[in-house]
C-alpha positions as CSV (number, residue, x, y, z in Angstrom):
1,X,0.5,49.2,-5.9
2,X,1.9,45.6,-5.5
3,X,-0.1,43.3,-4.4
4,X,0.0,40.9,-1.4
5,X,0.8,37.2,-2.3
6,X,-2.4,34.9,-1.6
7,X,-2.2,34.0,1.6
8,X,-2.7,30.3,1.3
9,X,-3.9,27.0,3.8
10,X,-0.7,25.1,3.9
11,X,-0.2,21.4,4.7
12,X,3.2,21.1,5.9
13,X,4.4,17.3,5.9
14,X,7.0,17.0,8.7
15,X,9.3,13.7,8.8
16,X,10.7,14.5,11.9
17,X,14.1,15.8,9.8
18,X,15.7,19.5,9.5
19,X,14.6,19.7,5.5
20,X,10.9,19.6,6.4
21,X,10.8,21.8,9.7
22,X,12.7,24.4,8.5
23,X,10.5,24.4,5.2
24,X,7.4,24.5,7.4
25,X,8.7,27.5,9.0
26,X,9.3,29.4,6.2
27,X,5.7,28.7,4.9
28,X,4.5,30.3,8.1
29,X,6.8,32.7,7.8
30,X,5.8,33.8,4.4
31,X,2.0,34.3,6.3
32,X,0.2,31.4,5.2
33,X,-1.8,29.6,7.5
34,X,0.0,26.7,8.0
35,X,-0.8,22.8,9.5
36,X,1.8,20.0,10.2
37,X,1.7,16.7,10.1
38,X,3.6,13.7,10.8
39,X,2.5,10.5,8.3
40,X,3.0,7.7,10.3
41,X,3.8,4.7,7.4
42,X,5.2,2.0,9.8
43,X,2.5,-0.4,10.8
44,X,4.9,-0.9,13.9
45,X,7.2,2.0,14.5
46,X,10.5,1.6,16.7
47,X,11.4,3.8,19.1
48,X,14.2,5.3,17.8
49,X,16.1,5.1,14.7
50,X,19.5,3.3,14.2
51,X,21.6,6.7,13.7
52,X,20.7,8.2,10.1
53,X,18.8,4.8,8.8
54,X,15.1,4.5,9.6
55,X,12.2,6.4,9.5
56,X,9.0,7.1,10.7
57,X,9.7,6.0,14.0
58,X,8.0,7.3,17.3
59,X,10.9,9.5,17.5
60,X,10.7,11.0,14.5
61,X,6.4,11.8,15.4
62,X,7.9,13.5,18.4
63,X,10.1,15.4,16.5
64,X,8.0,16.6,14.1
65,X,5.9,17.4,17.2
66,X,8.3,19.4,19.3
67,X,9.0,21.5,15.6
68,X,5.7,22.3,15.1
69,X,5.3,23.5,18.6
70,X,8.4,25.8,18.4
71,X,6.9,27.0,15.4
72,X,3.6,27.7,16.7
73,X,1.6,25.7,14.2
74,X,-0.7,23.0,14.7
75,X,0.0,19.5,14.1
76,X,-1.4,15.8,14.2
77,X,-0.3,12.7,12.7
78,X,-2.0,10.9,10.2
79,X,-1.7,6.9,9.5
80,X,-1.1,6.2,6.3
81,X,0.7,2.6,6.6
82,X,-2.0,0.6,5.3
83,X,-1.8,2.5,2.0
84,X,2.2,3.1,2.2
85,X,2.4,-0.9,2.7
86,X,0.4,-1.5,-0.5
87,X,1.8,0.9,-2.8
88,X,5.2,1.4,-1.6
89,X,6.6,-1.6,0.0
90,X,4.7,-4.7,-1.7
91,X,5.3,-2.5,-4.8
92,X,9.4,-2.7,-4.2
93,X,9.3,-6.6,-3.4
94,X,7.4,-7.0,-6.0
95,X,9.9,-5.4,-8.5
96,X,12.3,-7.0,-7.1
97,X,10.7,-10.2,-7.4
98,X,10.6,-9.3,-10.8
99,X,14.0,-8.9,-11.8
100,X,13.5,-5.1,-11.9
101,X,15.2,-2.6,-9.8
102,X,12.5,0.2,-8.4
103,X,12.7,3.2,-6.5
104,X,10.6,3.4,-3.6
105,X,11.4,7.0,-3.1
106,X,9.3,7.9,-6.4
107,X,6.9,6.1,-5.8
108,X,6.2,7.0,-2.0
109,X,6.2,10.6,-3.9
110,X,3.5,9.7,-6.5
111,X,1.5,7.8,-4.1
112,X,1.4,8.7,-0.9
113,X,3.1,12.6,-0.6
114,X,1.1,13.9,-3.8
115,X,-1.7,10.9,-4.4
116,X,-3.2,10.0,-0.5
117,X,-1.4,12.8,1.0
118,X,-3.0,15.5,-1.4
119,X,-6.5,14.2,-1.8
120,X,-6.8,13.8,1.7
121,X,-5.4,18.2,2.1
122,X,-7.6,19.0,-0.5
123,X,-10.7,17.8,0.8
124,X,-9.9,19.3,3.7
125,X,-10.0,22.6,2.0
126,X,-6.0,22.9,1.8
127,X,-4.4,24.8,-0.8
128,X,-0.9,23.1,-0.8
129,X,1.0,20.5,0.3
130,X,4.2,21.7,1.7
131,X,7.6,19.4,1.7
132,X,11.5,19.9,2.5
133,X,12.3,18.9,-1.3
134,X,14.6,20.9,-2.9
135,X,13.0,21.4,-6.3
136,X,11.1,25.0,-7.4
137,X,8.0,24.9,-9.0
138,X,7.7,28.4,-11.6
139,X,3.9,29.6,-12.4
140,X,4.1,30.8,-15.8
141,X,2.1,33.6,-17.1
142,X,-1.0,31.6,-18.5
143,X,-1.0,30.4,-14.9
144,X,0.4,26.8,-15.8
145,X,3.0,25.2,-13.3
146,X,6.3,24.1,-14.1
147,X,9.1,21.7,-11.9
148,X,12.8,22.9,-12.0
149,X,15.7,21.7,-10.6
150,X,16.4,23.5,-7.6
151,X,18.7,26.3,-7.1
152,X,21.4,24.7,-5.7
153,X,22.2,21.9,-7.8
154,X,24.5,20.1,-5.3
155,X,20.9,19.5,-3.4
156,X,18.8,18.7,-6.1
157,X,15.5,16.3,-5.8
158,X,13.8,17.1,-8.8
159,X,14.7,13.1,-10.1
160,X,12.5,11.8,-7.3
161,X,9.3,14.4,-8.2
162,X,9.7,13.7,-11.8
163,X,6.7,11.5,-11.3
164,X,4.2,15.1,-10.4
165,X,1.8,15.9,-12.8
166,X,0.7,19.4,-13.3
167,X,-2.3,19.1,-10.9
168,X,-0.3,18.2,-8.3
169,X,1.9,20.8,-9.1
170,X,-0.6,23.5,-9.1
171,X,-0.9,22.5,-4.9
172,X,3.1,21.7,-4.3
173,X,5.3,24.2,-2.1
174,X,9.0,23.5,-2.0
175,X,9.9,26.8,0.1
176,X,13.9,25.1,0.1
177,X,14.2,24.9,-3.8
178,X,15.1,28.4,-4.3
179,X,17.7,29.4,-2.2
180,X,21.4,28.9,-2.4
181,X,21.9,27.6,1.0
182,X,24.1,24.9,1.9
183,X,23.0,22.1,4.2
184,X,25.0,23.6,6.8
185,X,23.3,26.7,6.4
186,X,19.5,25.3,6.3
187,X,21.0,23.5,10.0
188,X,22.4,26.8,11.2
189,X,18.8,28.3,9.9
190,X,17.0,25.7,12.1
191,X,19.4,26.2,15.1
192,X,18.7,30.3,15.2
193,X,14.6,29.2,14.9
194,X,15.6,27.1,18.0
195,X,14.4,23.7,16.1
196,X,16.1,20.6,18.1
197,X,16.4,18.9,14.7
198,X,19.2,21.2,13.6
199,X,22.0,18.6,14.6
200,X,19.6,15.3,13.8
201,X,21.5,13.0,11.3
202,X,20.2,13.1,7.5
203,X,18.2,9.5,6.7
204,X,19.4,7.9,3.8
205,X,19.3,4.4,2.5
206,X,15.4,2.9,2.2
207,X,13.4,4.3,5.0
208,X,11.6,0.8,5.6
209,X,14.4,-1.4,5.7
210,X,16.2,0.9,9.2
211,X,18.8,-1.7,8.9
212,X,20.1,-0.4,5.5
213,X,20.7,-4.5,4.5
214,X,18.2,-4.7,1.2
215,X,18.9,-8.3,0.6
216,X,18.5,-9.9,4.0
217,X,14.6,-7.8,3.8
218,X,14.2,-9.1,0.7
219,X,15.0,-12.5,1.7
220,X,12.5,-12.5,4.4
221,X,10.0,-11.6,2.3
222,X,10.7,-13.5,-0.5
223,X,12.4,-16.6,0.7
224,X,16.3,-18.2,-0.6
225,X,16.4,-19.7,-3.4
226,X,19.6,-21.2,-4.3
227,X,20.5,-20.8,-8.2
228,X,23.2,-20.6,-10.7
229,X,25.3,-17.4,-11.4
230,X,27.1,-17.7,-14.8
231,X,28.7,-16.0,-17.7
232,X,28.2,-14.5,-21.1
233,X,29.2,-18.3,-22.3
234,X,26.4,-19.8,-20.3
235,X,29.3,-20.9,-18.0
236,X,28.3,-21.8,-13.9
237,X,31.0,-19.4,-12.1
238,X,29.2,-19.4,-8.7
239,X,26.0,-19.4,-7.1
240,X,23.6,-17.6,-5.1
241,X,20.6,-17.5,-2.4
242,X,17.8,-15.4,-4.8
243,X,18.2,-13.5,-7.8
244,X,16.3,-10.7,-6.5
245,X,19.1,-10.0,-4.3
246,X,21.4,-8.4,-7.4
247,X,20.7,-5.4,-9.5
248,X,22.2,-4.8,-13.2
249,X,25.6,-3.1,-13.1
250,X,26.5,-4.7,-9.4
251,X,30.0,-5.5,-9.1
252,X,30.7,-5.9,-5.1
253,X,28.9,-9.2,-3.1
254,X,29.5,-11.5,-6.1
255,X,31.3,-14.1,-4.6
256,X,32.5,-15.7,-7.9
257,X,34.0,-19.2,-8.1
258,X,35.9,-18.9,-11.2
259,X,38.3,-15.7,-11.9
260,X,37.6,-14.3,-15.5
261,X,40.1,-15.2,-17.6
262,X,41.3,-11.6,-18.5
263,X,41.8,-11.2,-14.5
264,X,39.3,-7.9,-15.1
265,X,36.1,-7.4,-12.8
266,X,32.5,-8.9,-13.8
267,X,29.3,-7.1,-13.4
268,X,25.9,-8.3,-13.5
269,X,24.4,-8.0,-16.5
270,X,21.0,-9.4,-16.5
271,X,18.8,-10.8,-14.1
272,X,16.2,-14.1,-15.2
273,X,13.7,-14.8,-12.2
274,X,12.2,-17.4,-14.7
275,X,14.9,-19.6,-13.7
276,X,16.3,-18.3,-10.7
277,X,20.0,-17.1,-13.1
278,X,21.8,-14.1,-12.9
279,X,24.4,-13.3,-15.3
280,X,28.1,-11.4,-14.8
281,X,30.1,-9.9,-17.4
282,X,32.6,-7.3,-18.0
283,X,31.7,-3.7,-17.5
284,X,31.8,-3.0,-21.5
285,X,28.7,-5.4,-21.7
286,X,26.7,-2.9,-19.9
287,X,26.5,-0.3,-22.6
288,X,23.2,0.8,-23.1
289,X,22.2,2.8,-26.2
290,X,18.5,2.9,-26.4
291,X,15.3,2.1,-23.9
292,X,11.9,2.0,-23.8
293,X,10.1,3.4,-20.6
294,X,6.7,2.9,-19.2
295,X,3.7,4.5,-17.5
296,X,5.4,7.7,-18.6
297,X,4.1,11.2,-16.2
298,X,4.2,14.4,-17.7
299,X,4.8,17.4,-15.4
300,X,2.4,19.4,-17.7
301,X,1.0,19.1,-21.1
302,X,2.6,16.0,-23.0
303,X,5.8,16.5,-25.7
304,X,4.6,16.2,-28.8
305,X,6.7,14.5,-31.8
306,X,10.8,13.2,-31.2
307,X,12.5,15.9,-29.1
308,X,16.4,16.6,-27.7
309,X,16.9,16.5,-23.8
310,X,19.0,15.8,-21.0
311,X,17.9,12.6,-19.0
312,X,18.4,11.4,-15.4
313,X,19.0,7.7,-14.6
314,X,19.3,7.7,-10.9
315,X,18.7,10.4,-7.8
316,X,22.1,10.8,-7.5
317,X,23.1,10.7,-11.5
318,X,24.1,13.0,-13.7
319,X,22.5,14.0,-16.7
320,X,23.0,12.4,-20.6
321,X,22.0,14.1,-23.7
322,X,19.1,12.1,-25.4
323,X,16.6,12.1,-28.3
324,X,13.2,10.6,-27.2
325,X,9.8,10.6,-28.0
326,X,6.3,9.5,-26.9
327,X,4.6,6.5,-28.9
328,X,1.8,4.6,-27.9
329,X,1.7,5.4,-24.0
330,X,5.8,4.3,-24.3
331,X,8.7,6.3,-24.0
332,X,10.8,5.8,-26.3
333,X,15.0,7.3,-26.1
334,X,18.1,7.3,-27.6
335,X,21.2,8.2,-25.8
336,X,23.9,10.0,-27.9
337,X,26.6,7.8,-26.0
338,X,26.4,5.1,-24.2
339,X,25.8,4.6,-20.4
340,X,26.2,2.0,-18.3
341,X,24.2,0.8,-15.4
342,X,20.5,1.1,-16.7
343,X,18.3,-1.7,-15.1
344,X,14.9,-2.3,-16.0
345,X,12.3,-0.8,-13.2
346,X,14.5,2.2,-12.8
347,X,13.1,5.7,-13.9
348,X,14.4,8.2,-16.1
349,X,13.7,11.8,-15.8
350,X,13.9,14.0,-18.8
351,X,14.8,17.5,-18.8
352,X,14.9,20.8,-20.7
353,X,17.3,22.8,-19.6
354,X,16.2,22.9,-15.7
355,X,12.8,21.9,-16.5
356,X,11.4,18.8,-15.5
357,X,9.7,17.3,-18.7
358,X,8.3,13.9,-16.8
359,X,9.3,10.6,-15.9
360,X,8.7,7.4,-17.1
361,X,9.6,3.7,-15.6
362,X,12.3,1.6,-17.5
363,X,11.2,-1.8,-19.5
364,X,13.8,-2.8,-21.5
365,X,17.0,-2.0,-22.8
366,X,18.9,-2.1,-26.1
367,X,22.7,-3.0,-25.6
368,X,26.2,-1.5,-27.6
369,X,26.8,-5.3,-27.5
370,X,24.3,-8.0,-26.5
371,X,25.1,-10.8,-23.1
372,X,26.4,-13.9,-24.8
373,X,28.6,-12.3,-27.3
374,X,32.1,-12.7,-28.6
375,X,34.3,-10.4,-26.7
């Protein structure tokens, strides 16, 4: 005789969005005795959102609320901004400030979703914590948990829960990571469970900065600081307001005094906060070959020795072949051609086949051909 899946105490965390009531529902669906909850990470939350920018507003709680009702679950909200203000968004100025480019999206995952989030579940005798991610987690035989890419590549978010380890994977349920829907189906799912949220915009963008202008948030935080943009020469070819404003690779908002003399775009290409420079190029500059990554997480038992994978730069990236290998708390990688783009403070997420092997946190870079050379 088969037997039953474990029925389970399920923490669903409900934005206020379609991906996370519709994955709630099919939790309680599948019989487990599931709980929402709304985590309230705005210190002082707006009353609505500007169209699909924003989050955790009051109308996103109510939401969340009127989902969990139409489920039939129960549901409270839970202030976490204190600790989403420390970890998340001082964290991203921070980087910034820096010279580093950071995702806040991993690390409201590490720290708040599967760190305060989690702790707080399990000591509340929880079994799981339940998001709308789409990324599968597979129990292997010895019982061990592993994170794939989800079903439906197109809708992959494995990138941005690279950063799980395997305990937190042993209490993560991603019930949309396994089925080939498109988001047009998971809307027309939520519509037939008579969820309001089936027409509600995605968000996208940073969800603390509602209107979507990074740079203008950055300066309110940080101050403008007026400094010297220049070349691979050393040459002044403009100036700007704070060099926290640009990342590496950035092409558009350069507002550039002096054309380059081959007539061909500039990028930037490297970022000094020391003294306030940033530095433009043309895009062959930008070739990366190597890196060394730091704070590396491992979703489940370390790699051991140099090994051959598939690695993500960004959430919305494709994959690059790459050796890399695990020395002294670094991660160190190779990539077997060149890619552009890669900024210090960025993570990379390797992969075996669809498996997640971890993540680690970009410190440095090693160029095809240095900033300051001949051309």
């Amino acid at each position: 005789m088969t037997s039953q899946p474990r029925r389970l105490r399920v923490l669903a965390a409900m934005s206020g969005g379609v991906d996370s009531a519709v994955a709630a529902a099919r939790a309680a669906e599948a019989g487990h005795d599931v709980t929402g909850v709304h985590l309230a990470l705005s210190a002082d939350p707006q009353s609505f959102r500007t169209g699909a920018r924003g989050c955790c507003t009051i109308e996103d709680s109510r939401d969340a609320r009127r989902a969990a009702d139409v489920i039939g679950i129960p549901f409270y909200v839970w202030d976490l901004a204190e600790r989403f203000r420390e970890d998340v968004v001082e964290d991203f100025v921070a980087e910034y400030e820096a010279g580093r480019t950071p995702n806040p999206c991993l690390r409201c995952n590490e720290k708040i979703k599967f760190a305060a989030l989690l702790d707080k579940a399990l000591a509340l005798g929880f079994d799981a914590v339940c998001t709308g991610h789409y990324a599968t987690v597979v129990t292997r035989e010895d019982g061990s948990r592993e994170l794939h890419r989800a079903s439906d590549m197109a809708k992959d978010q494995s990138y941005v829960l690279g950063v799980l380890d395997e305990k937190q994977l042993a209490h993560a349920m991603f019930p949309l990571g396994d089925t080939l829907t498109t988001k047009e189906e998971i809307r027309a799912e939520a519509e037939r469970r008579g969820l309001a949220v089936a027409k509600k915009p995605d968000s996208h963008d940073i969800c603390f900065i509602a209107d979507g202008d990074t740079q203008g948030f950055l300066a309110r935080r940080l101050g403008r600081a007026e400094g010297a943009i220049v070349d691979e020469t050393g040459q002044k070819v403009g100036t700007h307001e704070g060099a926290y404003g640009f990342t590496i690779g950035q092409r558009k908002g350069l507002r550039l005094g002096v054309p380059a003399a081959d007539g061909k775009p500039r990028y930037v290409l490297d970022i000094s906060p020391v003294n306030n420079t940033v530095t433009v190029g043309p895009a062959a500059a930008l070739d990366v070959t190597a890196l060394t990554a730091i704070r590396p997480r491992w979703c489940g038992t370390p790699p051991t020795g140099p090994g051959t994978y598939t690695a993500q730069l960004r959430a919305h990236g494709g994959e690059t072949p790459v050796t890399a290998e695990a020395v002294d708390r670094e991660l160190r990688v190779t990539f077997t051609e060149p890619v552009r783009g890669v900024a210090p403070g960025q993570a990379i997420v390797l992969y075996d086949g669809t498996r997640v092997v971890g993540s680690a946190t970009i410190a440095s870079t090693v160029r095809a051909k240095a900033a300051g050379a001949a051309v």
